[in-house]
N, C-alpha and C positions, 0 to 999 in steps of 0.2 A: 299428949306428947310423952310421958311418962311410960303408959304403956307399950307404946312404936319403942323406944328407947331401950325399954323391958323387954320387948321383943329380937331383937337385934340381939340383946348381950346372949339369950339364950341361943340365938342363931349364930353364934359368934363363937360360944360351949363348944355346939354340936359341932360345928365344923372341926375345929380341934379335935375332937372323941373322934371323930369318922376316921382320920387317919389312924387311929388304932386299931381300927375295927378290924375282924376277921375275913378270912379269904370267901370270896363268895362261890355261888356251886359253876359248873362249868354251861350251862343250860345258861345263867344269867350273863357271864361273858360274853357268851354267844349272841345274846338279843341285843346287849350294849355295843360289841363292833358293830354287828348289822343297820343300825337306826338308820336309818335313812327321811332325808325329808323334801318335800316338791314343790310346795308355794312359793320361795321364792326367787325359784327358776324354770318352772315349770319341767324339771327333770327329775328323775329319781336318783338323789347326788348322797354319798356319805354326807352326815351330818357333820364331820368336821372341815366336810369343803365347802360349807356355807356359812357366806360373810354376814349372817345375823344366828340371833336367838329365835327360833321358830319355835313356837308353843304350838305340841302337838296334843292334842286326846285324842285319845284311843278310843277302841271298843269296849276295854278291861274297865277304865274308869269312869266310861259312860253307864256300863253295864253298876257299876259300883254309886253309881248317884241316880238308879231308879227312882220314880217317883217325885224327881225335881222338874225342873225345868229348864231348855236351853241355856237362857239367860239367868239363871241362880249358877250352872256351871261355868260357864266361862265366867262370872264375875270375879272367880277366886284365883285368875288367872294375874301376874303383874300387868303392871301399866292401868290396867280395863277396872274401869267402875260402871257397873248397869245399873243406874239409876233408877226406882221405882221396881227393881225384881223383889224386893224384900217390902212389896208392899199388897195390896186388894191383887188379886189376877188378873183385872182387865187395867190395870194402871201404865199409861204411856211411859216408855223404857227411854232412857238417856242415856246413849253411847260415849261417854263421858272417858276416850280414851286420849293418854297425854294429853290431857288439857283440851280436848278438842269435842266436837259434837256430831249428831247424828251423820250430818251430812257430809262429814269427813272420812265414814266408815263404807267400806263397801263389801257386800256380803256377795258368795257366789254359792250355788248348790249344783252340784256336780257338774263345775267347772264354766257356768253361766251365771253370768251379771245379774241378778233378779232385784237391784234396788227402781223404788219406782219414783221418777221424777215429777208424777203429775203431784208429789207432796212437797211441799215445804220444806220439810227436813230431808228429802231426798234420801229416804231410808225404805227398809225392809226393814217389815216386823216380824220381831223373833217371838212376838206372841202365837203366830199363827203354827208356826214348826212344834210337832213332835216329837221330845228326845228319842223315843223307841224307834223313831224308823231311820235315825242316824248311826253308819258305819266309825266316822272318824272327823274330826276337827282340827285344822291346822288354821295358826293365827299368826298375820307376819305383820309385826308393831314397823310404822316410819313410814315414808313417802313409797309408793308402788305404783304412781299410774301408768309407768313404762311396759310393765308388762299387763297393767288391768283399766287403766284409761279411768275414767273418770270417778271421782269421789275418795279413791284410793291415796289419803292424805295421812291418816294417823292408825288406819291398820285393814288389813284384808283379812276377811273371815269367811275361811274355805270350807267349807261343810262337804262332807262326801255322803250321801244315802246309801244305805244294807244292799248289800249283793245277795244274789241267791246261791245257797249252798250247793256242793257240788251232786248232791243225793239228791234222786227221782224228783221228793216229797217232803217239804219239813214246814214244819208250825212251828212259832214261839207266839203263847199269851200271857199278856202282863194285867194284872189288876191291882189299885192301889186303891184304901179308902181311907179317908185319914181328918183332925178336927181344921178348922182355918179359923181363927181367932183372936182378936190383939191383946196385950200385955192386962191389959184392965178386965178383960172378959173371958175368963179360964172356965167358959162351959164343959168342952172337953164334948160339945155335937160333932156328931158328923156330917161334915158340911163339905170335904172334898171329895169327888171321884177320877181316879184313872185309867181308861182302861183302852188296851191294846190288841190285837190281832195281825199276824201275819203269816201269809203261805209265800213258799218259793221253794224250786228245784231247778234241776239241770236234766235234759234230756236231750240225750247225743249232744245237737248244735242249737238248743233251742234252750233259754233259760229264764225264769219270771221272776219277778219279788209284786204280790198286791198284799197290799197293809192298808188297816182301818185303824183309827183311834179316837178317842173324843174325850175331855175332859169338862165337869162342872162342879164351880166352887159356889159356895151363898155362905152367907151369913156373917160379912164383910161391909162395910160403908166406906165408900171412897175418903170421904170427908169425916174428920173427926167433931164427933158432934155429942150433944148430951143424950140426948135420943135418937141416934141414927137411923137409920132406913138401909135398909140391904142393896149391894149393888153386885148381882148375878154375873156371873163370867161362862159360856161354853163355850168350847171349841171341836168342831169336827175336822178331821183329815184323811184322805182316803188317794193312796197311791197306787200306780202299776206301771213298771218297767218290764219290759220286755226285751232279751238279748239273741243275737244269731250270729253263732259264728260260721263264716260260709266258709273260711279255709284258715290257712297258717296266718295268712296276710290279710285276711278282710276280716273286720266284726262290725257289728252295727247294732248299739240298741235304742229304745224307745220310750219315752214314756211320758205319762197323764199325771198327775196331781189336780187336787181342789181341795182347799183349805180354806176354813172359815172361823170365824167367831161372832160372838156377838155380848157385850156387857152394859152393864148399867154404869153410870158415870155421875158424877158431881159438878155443878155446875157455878157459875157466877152471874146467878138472875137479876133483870131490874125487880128494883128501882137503887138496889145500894149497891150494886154488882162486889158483893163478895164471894167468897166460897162460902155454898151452901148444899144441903142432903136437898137435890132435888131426885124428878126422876127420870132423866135425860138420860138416853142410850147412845150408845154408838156399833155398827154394824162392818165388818170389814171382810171382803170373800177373795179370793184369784183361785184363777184357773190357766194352769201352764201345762204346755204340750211343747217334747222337743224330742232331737233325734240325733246321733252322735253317732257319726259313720269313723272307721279309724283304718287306714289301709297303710299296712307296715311292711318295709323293704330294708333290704339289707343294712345300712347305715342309719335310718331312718323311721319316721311314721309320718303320713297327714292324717289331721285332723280336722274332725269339725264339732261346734258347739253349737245348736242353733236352738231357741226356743220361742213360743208365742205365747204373750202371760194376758189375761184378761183382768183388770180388778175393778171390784165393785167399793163404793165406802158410802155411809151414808150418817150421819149425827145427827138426832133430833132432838133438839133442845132450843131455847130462846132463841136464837138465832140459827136455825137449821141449814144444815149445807149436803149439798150432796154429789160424787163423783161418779167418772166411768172415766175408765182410762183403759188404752192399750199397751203393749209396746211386741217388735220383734229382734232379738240381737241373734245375730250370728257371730263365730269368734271361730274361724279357719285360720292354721297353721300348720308350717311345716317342721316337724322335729331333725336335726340331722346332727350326727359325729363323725367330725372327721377323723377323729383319731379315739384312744381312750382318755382325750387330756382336753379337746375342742367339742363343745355342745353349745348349739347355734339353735336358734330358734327364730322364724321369719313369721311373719304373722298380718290380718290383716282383719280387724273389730269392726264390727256396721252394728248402729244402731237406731230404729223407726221409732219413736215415742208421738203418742197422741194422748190425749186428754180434752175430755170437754168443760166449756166455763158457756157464755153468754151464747159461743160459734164453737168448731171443736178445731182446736190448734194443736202443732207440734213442731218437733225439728229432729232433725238424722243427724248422724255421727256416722265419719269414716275415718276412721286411725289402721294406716299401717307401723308395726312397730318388729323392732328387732333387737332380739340379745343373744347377749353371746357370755357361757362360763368356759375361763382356760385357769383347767389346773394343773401345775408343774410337778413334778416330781420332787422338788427339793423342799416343797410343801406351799409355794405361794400359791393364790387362787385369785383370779380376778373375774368378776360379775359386773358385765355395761352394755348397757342398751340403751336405746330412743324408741318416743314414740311422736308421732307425727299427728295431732288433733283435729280433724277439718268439722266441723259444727256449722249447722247450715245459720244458725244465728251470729254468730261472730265473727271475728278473722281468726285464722289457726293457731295451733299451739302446739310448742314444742316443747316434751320434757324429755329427761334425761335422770341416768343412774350409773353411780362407781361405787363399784364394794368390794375393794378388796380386801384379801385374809390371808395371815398366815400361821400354818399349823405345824407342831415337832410331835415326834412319837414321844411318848410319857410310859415308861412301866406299862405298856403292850395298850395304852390308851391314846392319849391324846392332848394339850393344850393349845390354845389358840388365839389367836389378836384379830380385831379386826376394826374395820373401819365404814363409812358412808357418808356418800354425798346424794343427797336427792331430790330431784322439785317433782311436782303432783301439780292436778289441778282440780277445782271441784266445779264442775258447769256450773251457770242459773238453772234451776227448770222450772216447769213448765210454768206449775201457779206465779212464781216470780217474773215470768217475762209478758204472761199472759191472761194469770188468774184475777179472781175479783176485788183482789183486796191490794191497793197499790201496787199494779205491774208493768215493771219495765224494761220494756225490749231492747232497750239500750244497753244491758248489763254486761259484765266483762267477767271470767270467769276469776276464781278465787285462787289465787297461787299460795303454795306451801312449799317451803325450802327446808327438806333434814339431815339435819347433820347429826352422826353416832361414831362412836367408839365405843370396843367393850374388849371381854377377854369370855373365854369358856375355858371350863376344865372338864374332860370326860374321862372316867377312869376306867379299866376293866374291872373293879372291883365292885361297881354300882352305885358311884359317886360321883354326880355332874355341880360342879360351882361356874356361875356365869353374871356377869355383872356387865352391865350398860348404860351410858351416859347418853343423853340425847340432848339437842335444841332445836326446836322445832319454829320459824318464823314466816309468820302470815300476813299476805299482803289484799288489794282491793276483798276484802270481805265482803259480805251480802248483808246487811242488815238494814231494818224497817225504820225509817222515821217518819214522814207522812206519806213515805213509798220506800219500794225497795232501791238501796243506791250501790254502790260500792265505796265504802271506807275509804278515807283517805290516809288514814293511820294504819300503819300495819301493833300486829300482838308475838307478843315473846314468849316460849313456853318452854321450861327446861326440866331435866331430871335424871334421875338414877331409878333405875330396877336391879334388882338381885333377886337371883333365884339358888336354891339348893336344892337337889332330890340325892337321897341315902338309901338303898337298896341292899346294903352288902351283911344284911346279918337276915338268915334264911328265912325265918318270917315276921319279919319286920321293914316296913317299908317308910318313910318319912321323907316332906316336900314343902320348902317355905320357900314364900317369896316377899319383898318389902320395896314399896313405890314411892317415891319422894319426888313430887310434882310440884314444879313456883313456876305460877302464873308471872312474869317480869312486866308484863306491858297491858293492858288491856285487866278486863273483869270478866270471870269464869263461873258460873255458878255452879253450886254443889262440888266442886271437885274437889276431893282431901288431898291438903297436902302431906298427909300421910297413909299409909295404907299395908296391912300385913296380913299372911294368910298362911296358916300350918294347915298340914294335914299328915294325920299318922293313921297308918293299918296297921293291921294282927291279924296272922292267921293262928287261929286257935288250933287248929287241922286243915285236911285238904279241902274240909267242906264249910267249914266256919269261921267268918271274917267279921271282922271291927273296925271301922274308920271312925276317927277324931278329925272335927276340922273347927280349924277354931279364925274368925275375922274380926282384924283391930279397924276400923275407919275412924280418921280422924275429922278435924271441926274444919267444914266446911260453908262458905260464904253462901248465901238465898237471900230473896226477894222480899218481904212484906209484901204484898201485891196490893192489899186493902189502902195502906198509907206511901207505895212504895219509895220503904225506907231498907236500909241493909238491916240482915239480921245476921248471926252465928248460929248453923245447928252444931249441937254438940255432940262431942266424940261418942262412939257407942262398940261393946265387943259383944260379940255371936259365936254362941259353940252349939255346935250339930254333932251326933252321933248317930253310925248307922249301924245294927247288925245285920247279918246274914247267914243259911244255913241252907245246903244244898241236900235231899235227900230222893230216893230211887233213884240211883245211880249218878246222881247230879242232874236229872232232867229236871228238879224241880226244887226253885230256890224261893225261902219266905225268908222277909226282909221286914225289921223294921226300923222304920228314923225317926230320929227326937229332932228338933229343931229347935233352935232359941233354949237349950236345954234351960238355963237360969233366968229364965223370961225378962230379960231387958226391956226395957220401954226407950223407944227412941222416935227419932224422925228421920226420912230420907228426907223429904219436901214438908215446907214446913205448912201444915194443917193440915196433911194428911195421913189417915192412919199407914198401922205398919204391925206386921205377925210378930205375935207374942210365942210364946210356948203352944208347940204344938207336935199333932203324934202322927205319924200315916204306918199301916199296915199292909203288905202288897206279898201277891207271889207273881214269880214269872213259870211258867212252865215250856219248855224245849223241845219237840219231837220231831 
């Protein structure tokens, strides 16, 4: 607590100081009026006409945390705790955002639904994705399923994939090699590898992007033990999109993915069933093919999303399970403005899920939904839509969303108020209605009602403050007691985000943000109710940069599983440094990062390990 505390008064300084700061260059102005953001409204709107805080990453900052991971990035995002990224590489991740869980989160990658229902937790794994073959990241915290249907309850995680350059012929290779080791064990082997490949260009109306990567860690034990055993992590990914533009008005591109892993895992063997170094694995593959036609008219665009995801899973261990699942979604809509002030969007989501258990079962989804943003000139904005849920297992559902904003010019910037009202809904699937382990087809899906208020400040000088209150309340839940039911209690989950980003002194960049999350109703495991995250760059020159990022997580409630009894993990802080150095013309940048610089010893989950001090080495090269 002390530290969250400590953190804030220093965030509390900075703010103060910024308003002194000096006039920034005109290049920087420039990129601050332009932001623009599309998640959540599926429009390319000024960022001051939208009634939330969209957390975007970029290309720049993805490009600046080579050598991490998806989910090590977004964790330093507010609201989001990914559970288990700071820990072995093949460790199950916990989407632990506003208080909420996997199955609240819904991920889409270039503009498709890809969570799969035949699990449980009604998730995508961000273990399986590749940072290197990601363009850009948009994250929109609070209820969404109006415009993204189901699962879309505590935040939508838009991933865009690398476009191909506008030149014949271009490569970028990334190589990373670096130690993977906990707080106790400062070998300093190398035990991680990352490496990267990709071609694309443009020719006339004909455009590609194919990227390979594959990643493997050892010398890691899931389980914390006195003599542990290694639990191996690889992953392969291999992408190709294909683009054609046939005129002004038509494009249409295409494209393949397969993604896999495969890790060693720790297990809870008889006869005492606790966590133990066994040597049980688990296997996880998909394979998605889709195709995006887009035919644009004067006022207008339709669209289409459609994709087919194959996935494999398999876990061998004491009690072995094994899946095969399909699914196919398509997501057609129409874009249209009537004016420069009405953007209306009509739309209409199908979704085929299969999954095999004992027989192979499934169920479809047909939502038509529609919204609409009207923004006025005198600066109000209002954001509202429905979506309409027909689920061949249930009776329908209806959700809905208000968000309105209003915005004043600021000293050639901007401030803004806003507000929301939203309900979501998260289906049962598959394994729940129909899987092996208590399933029942009786089940009703899970409502979430969120309510926000916030303010942003956006300056031209390179000074964004924005702060947000939410309450988030859940009602029929899914949880297991000698089967899956639906709750007759609902749970209450409230909080504050603050974020800061400082840009205005020429090379010097600076960005915190602080989460304060109280569970009210119900019990949440792992989730801190505190949480801060800085991060400062330096450019030394045009070619050499330095990021500081430093994470406060606070004591958060866990399991005993052995006796289950409550335990407290304890608070723990993490400071990363990265350098970098661009040389031959900037085609080729060597990079390295400290992690856990002052090797803290902690816990995410309590018995299992977690990276101590450690070093990775990487270049990327551009051509």
């Amino acid at each position: 607590m002390n530290k969250a505390l400590l953190f804030c008064s220093i965030l509390g300084i900075g703010m103060l100081k910024i308003g002194l700061a000096q006039q920034p260059s005109d290049t920087l102005n420039l990129q601050q009026l332009k932001e623009v953001v599309v998640s959540d409204s599926k429009f390319e709107l000024k960022r001051e006409n939208s009634g939330k805080t969209v957390i975007k990453i970029t290309g720049q900052e993805i490009e600046q945390n080579q050598g991490r991971t998806v989910a090590q990035l977004i964790n330093t995002k507010s609201g989001i705790e990914i559970n288990g990224s700071r820990s072995v590489a093949g460790q199950n991740l916990g989407y632990l955002v506003r208080g909420g869980n996997n199955r609240q989160v819904l991920v889409l990658i270039d503009g498709v639904q890809v969570n799969d229902p035949s699990l449980v937790s009604n998730d995508f794994d961000l273990r399986l994705l590749d940072l290197n073959t990601i363009e850009s990241i948009e994250i929109i915290k609070g209820a969404s399923s109006t415009l993204y249907g189901n699962a879309a309850a505590t935040a939508v995680i838009n991933i865009t994939t690398k476009k191909a350059s506008e030149k014949p012929l271009s490569g970028s290779f990334l190589s990373v090699l670096g130690t993977n080791q906990t707080a106790d064990d400062q070998n300093y082997n190398i035990a991680n590898f990352v490496n990267s490949v990709s071609l694309n260009g443009t020719m006339n109306k004909f455009n590609f992007v194919a990227s390979f990567g594959n990643q493997f860690s050892d010398g890691l034990s899931a389980a914390q033990s006195a003599n542990p055993e290694t639990d191996p992590f690889s992953r392969y990914n291999t992408n190709l999109k294909l683009g054609y533009k046939a005129s002004e008005r038509f494009d249409v591109s295409a494209y393949a993915s397969y993604d896999n892993f495969k890790t060693g895992i720790d297990g809870f063997p008889p006869p005492n069933f606790t966590l133990a170094d066994t040597d049980d694995q688990f296997f996880s593959e998909q394979m998605r093919i889709g195709i995006a036609p887009k035919f644009t008219y004067e006022k207008g665009s339709i669209e289409v999303n459609a994709a087919f995801t194959d996935i494999k899973r398999e876990t061998i261990a004491t009690f072995s399970t094994e899946n095969n699942a399909q699914s196919v979604v398509i997501d057609a809509f129409n874009r249209y403005t009537f004016n420069d002030n009405i953007f209306t969007i009509v739309g209409l989501n199908y979704g085929d899920y299969r999954s095999e258990f004992s027989t192979e079962e499934s169920f479809t989804t047909t939502d038509p939904y529609l919204n609409v943003v009207y923004v006025t000139k005198s600066g109000l904005t209002m954001n509202a839509g429905g979506r309409f849920n027909n689920h061949s297992e249930y009776s329908s559902k209806f959700v809905y969303n208000l968000n309105p904003s209003y915005a004043i010019d600021v000293n050639e910037g901007y401030a803004k108020i806003f507000g929301s009202y939203a309900t979501s809904f998260i289906a049962p699937n598959l394994s729940q209605l129909f899987g092996f382990f208590g399933p029942n087809p009786n089940l009703e899906p899970e409502e979430n009602t969120t309510i926000e208020g916030g303010f942003e400040y956006n300056s031209n000088k390179g000074l964004r403050l924005s702060g947000v209150y939410f309450n988030r309340n859940e009602e029929n839940t899914i949880v297991f007691t000698t089967a899956y039911v639906n709750a007759q209690d609902g749970a209450t989950v409230q909080g504050v985000e603050l974020e800061a980003e400082w840009n205005t002194l020429k090379n010097l960049s600076l960005s915190a943000n602080y989460t304060f999350t109280e569970v009210r109703d119900g019990l949440r495991l792992r989730v801190p109710k505190h949480k801060a995250n800085l991060n400062l760059g330096y450019s030394f020159s045009k070619t050499t940069n330095a990021n500081l990022q430093y994470q406060y997580v606070g004591e958060r409630p866990d399991t005993d599983f052995t006796t289950f009894s409550p335990v407290t993990l304890n608070a723990f802080s993490l400071v990363n440094l990265q350098f970098s150095h661009k040389i031959l013309s900037d085609k080729l940048k060597l990079f390295i990062n400290l992690d856990n610089i002052f090797n803290e010893d902690y816990e995410e989950i309590l018995g299992y390990s977690t990276l101590g001090r450690n070093v990775s080495l990487g270049f990327n090269l551009n051509l």
